[in-house]
Structure formats: structure tokens, C-alpha cells
ChimeraX commands (.cxc) that place a marker at each C-alpha (Angstrom):
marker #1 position 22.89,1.38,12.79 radius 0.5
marker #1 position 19.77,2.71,14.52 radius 0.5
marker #1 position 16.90,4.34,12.76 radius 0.5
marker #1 position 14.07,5.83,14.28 radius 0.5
marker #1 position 10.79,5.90,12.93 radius 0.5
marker #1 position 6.78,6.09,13.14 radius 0.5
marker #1 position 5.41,2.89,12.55 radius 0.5
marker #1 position 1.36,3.10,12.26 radius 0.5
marker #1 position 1.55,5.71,14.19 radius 0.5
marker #1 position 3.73,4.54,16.94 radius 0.5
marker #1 position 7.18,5.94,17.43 radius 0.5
marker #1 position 9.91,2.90,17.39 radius 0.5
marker #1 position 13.64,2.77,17.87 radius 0.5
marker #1 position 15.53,-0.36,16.35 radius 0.5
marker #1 position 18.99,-1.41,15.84 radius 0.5
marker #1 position 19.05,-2.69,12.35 radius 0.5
marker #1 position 22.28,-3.89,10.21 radius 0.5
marker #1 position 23.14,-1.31,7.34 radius 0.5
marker #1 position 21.00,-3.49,4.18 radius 0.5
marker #1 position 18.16,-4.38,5.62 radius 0.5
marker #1 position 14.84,-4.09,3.49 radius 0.5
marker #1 position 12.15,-2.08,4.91 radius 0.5
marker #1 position 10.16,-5.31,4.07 radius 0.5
marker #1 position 11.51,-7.24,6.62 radius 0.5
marker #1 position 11.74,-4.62,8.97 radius 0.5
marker #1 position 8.49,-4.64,8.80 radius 0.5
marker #1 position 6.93,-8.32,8.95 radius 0.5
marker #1 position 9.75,-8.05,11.98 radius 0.5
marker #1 position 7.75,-5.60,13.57 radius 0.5
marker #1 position 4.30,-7.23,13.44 radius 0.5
marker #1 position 3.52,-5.85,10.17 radius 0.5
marker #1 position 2.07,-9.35,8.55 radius 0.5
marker #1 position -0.05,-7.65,5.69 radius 0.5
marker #1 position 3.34,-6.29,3.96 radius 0.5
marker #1 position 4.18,-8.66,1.73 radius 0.5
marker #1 position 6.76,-10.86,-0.33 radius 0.5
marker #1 position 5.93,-11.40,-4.07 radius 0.5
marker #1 position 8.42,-11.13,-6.79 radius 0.5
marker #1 position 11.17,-9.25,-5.24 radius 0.5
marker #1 position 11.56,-7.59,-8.29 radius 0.5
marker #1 position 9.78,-4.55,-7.67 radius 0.5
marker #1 position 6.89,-5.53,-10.37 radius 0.5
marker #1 position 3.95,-7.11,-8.22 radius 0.5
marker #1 position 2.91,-4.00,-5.87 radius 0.5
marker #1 position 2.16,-6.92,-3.21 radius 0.5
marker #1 position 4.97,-4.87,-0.53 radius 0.5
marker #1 position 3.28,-1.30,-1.02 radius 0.5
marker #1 position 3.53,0.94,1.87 radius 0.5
marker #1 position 3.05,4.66,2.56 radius 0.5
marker #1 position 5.90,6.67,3.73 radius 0.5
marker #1 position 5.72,10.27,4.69 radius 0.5
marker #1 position 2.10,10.23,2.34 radius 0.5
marker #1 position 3.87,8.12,-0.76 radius 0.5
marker #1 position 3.70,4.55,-1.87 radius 0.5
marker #1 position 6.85,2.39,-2.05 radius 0.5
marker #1 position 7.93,-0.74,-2.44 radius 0.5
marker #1 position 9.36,-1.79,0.60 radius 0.5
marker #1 position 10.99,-5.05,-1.09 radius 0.5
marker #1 position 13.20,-2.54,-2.88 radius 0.5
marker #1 position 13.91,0.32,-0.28 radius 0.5
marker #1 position 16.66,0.01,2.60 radius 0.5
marker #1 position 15.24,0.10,6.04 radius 0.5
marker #1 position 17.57,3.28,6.61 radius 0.5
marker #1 position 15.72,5.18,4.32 radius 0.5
marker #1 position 12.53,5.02,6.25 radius 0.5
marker #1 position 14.74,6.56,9.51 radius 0.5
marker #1 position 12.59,9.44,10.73 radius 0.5
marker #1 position 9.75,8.92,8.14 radius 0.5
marker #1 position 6.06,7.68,9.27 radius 0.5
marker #1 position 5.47,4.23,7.31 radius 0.5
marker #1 position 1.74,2.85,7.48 radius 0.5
marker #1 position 1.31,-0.68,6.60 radius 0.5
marker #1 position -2.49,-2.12,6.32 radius 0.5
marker #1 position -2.29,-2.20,9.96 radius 0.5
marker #1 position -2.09,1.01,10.56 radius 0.5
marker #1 position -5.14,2.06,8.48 radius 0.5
marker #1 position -8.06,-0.22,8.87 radius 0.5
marker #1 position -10.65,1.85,8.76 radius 0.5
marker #1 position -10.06,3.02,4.80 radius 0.5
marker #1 position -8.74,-0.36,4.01 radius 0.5
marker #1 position -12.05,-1.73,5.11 radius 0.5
marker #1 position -13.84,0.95,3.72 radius 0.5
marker #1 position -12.17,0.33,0.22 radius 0.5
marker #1 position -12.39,-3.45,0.41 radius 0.5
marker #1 position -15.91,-3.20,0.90 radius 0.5
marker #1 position -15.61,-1.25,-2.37 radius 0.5
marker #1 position -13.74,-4.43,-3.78 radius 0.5
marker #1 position -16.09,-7.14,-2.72 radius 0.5
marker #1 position -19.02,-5.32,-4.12 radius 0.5
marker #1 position -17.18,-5.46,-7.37 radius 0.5
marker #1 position -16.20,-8.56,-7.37 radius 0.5
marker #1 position -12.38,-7.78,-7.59 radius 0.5
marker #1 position -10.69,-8.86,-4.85 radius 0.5
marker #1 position -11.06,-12.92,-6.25 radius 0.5
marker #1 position -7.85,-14.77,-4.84 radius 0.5
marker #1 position -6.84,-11.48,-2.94 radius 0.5
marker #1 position -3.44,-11.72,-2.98 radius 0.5
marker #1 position -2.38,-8.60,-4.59 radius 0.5
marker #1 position -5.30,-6.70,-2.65 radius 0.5
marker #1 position -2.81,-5.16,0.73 radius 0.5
marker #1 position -1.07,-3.23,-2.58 radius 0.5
marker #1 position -3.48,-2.38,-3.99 radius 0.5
marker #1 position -5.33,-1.07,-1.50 radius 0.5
marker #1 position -1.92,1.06,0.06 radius 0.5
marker #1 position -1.93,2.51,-3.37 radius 0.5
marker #1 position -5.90,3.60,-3.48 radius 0.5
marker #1 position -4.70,5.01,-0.04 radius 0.5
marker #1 position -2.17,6.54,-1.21 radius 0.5
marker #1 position -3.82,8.21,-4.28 radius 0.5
marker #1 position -6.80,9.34,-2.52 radius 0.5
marker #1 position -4.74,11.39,-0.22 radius 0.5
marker #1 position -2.15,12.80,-2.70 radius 0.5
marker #1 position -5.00,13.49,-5.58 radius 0.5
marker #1 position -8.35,14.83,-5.51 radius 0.5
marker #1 position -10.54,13.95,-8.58 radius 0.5
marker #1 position -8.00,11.54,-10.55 radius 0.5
marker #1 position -8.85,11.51,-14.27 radius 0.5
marker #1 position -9.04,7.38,-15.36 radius 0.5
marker #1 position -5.41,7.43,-16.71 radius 0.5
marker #1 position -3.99,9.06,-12.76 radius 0.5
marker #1 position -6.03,6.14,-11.41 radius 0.5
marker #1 position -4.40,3.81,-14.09 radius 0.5
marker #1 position -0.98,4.95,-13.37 radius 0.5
marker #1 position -1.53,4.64,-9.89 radius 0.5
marker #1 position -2.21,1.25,-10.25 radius 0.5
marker #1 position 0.58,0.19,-12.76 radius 0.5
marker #1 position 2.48,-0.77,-9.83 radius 0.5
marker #1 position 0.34,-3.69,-8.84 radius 0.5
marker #1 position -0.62,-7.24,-10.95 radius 0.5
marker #1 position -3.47,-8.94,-10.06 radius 0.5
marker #1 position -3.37,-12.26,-11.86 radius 0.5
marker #1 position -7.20,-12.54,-11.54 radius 0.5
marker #1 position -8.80,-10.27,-12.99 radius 0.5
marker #1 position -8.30,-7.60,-16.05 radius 0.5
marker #1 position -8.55,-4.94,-13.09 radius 0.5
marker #1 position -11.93,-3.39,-14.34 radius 0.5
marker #1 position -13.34,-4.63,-11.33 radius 0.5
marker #1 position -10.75,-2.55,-9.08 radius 0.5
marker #1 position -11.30,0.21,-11.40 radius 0.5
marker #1 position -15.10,0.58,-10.91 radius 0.5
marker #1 position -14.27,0.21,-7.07 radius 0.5
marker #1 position -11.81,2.89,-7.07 radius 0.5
marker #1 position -14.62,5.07,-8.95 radius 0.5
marker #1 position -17.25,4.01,-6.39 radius 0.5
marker #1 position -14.67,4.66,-3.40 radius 0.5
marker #1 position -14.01,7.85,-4.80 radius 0.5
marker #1 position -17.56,9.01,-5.39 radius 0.5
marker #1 position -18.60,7.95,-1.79 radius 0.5
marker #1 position -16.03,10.34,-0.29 radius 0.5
marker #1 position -17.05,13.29,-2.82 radius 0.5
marker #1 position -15.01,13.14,-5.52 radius 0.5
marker #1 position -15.03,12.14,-9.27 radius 0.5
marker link #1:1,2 radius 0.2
marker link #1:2,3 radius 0.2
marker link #1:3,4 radius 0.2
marker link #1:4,5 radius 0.2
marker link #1:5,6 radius 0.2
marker link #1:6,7 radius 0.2
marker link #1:7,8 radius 0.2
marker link #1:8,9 radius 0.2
marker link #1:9,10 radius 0.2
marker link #1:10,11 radius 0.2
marker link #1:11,12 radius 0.2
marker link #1:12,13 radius 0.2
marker link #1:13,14 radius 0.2
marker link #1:14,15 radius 0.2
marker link #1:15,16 radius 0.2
marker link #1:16,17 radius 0.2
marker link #1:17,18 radius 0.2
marker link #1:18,19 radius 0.2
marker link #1:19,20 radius 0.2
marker link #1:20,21 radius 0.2
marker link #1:21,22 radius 0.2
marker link #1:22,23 radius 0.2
marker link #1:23,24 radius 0.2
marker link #1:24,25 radius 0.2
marker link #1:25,26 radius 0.2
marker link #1:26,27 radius 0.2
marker link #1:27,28 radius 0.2
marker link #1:28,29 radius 0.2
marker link #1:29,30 radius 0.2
marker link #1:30,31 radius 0.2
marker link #1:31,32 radius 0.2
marker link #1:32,33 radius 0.2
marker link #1:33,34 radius 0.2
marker link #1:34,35 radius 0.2
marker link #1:35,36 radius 0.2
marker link #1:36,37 radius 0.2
marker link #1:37,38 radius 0.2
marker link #1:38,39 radius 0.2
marker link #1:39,40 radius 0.2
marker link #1:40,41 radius 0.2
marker link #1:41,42 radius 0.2
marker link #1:42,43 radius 0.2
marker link #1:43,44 radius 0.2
marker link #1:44,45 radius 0.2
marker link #1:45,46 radius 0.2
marker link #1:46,47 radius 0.2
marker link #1:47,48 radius 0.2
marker link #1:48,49 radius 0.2
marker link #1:49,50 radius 0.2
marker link #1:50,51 radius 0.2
marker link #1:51,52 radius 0.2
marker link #1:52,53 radius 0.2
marker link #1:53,54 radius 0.2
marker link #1:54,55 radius 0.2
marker link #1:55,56 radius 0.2
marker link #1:56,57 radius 0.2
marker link #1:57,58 radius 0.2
marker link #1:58,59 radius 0.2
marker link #1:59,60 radius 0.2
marker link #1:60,61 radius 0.2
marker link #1:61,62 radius 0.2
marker link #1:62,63 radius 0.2
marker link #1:63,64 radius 0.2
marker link #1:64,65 radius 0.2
marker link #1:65,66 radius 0.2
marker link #1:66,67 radius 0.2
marker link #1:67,68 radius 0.2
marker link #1:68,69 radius 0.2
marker link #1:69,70 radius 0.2
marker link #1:70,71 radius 0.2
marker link #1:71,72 radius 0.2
marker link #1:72,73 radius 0.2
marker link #1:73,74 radius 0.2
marker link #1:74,75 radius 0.2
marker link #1:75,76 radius 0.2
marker link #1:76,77 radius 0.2
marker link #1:77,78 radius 0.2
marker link #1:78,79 radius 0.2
marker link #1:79,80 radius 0.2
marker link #1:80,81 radius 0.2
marker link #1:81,82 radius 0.2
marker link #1:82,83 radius 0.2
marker link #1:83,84 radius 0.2
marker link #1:84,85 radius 0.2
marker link #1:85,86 radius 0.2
marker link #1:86,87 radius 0.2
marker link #1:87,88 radius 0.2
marker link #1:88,89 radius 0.2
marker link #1:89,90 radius 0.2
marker link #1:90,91 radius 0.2
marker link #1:91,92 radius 0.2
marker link #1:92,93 radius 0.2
marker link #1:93,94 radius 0.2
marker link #1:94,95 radius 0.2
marker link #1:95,96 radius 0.2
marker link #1:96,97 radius 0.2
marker link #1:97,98 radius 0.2
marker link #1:98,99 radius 0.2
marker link #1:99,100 radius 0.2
marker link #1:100,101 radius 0.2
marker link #1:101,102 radius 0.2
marker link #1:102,103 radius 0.2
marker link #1:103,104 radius 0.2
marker link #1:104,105 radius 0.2
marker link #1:105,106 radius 0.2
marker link #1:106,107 radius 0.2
marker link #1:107,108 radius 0.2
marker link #1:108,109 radius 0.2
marker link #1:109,110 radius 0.2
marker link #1:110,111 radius 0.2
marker link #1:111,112 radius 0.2
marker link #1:112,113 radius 0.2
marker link #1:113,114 radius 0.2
marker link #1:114,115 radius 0.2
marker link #1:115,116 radius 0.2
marker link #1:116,117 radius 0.2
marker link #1:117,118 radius 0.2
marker link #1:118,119 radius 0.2
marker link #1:119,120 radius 0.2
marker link #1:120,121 radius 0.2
marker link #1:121,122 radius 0.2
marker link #1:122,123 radius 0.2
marker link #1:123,124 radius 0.2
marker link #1:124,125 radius 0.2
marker link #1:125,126 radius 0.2
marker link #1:126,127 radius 0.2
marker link #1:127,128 radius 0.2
marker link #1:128,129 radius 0.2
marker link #1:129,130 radius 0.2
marker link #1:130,131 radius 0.2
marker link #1:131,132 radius 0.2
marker link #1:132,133 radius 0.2
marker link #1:133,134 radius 0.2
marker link #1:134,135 radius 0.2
marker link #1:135,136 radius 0.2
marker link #1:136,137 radius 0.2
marker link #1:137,138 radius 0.2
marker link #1:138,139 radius 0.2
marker link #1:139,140 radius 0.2
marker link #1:140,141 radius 0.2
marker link #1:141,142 radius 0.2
marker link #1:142,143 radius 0.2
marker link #1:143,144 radius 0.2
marker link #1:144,145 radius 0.2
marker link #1:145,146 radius 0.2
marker link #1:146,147 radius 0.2
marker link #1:147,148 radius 0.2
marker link #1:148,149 radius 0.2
marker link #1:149,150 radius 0.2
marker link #1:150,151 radius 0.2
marker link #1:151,152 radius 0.2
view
């Protein structure tokens, strides 16, 4: 089958076989930042936008993303800079192996909702374990993030 899609921007056509994950469509593709945790859909660690929305690319078909615009961390380094920054300062990125998800889903949320109460930022991140920390760090860096770009 071919899809047809906007990678980071970029318009690509692939042949791809009828069940292959968007995951490894993407780490195909260059996309090294998407990541492989429990394959489960429970770790957050292969969160990517599509058409403005997080998903979990270990758990969506490749198909689905055909004539969508998927952004991986590659894709948006400026605000994934600009929110790690937000991390370090809080101490929360530690081991930073769930950080690419978590940061697609700050992203994410900062684009779909302006002023997120706590429990919007909570649910937001309920998609992504850190095994680090207690995710008060990330929390106060999602405030701070938010309040440098004018809201809550």
C-alpha cells in the first residue's frame, strides 16, 4: 500500500506493507527520538503529534497517518528545547528516557489548550511514566513553560 504523508513538515511518499506501526515507519524515516518502550501503549515514550494530537505511534497503523502531518521531536526543536530548558531547571528530566513523550505531549497540550487547570495538565500527562521522579518536577516545568508563553 502507499500512504502519503507530511513528515516534520516534509511531504513523503512510501510504499509500506498493510500492518506496519507508525513507530517504525518512523525510526525508518530518520525519526530516532520516537521511541520503543513497553509496546503496550502505557509508557508515552512513542508520543507523536498528528494533525495537532498526541498518539502513540507503537499502537497506531502506519496507514492511519496517510495524508495526516506527524511531527516527531525532530520536527520541533525549537519548543522542545525551549521546554527542556524548562525541565533541566527543574531538575526533572534525571535519566531522560521518558522525556521525547513527554515533551510531544507538553507540545501537544500547549497548542490544543490555553490556560490548563492542574488536573488538564495531569491528564495530559497520564500517558507518560517516568520511573524517576514523582513528576512534580515536570509539573512545575510545565507551569513555568506555560507562564513564559503567557498563560496560567
Amino acid at each position: 500500500m502507499t500512504i502519503k504523508l507530511w513528515l516534520n513538515g516534509k511531504e513523503i511518499t512510501r510504499e509500506i506493507d498493510d500492518g506496519k506501526l507508525l513507530i517504525d515507519f518512523l525510526r525508518e524515516n530518520g525519526c530516532g527520538s520516537v521511541k520503543r518502550g513497553c509496546e503496550t501503549s502505557n509508557c508515552g515514550l512513542c508520543s507523536v503529534i498528528m494533525d495537532d494530537k498526541p498518539v502513540l505511534s507503537c499502537s497506531t497503523l502506519a496507514a492511519r497517518a496517510n495524508g495526516k502531518h506527524v511531527y516527531t521531536l525532530e520536527g520541533l526543536q525549537k519548543e522542545a528545547i525551549e521546554f527542556g530548558e524548562f525541565l533541566a531547571d527543574q531538575g526533572a528530566e534525571q535519566c531522560g528516557f521518558c522525556s521525547p513523550g513527554i515533551v510531544m505531549s507538553v507540545i501537544a497540550m500547549s497548542r490544543e489548550l490555553k490556560n490548563p487547570t492542574d488536573e488538564e495538565v495531569s491528564l495530559y500527562l497520564s500517558g507518560n511514566l517516568c520511573r524517576c521522579t514523582g513528576y512534580m518536577g515536570q509539573k512545575r516545568a510545565i507551569r513555568n513553560y506555560l507562564s513564559s508563553r503567557g498563560e496560567k
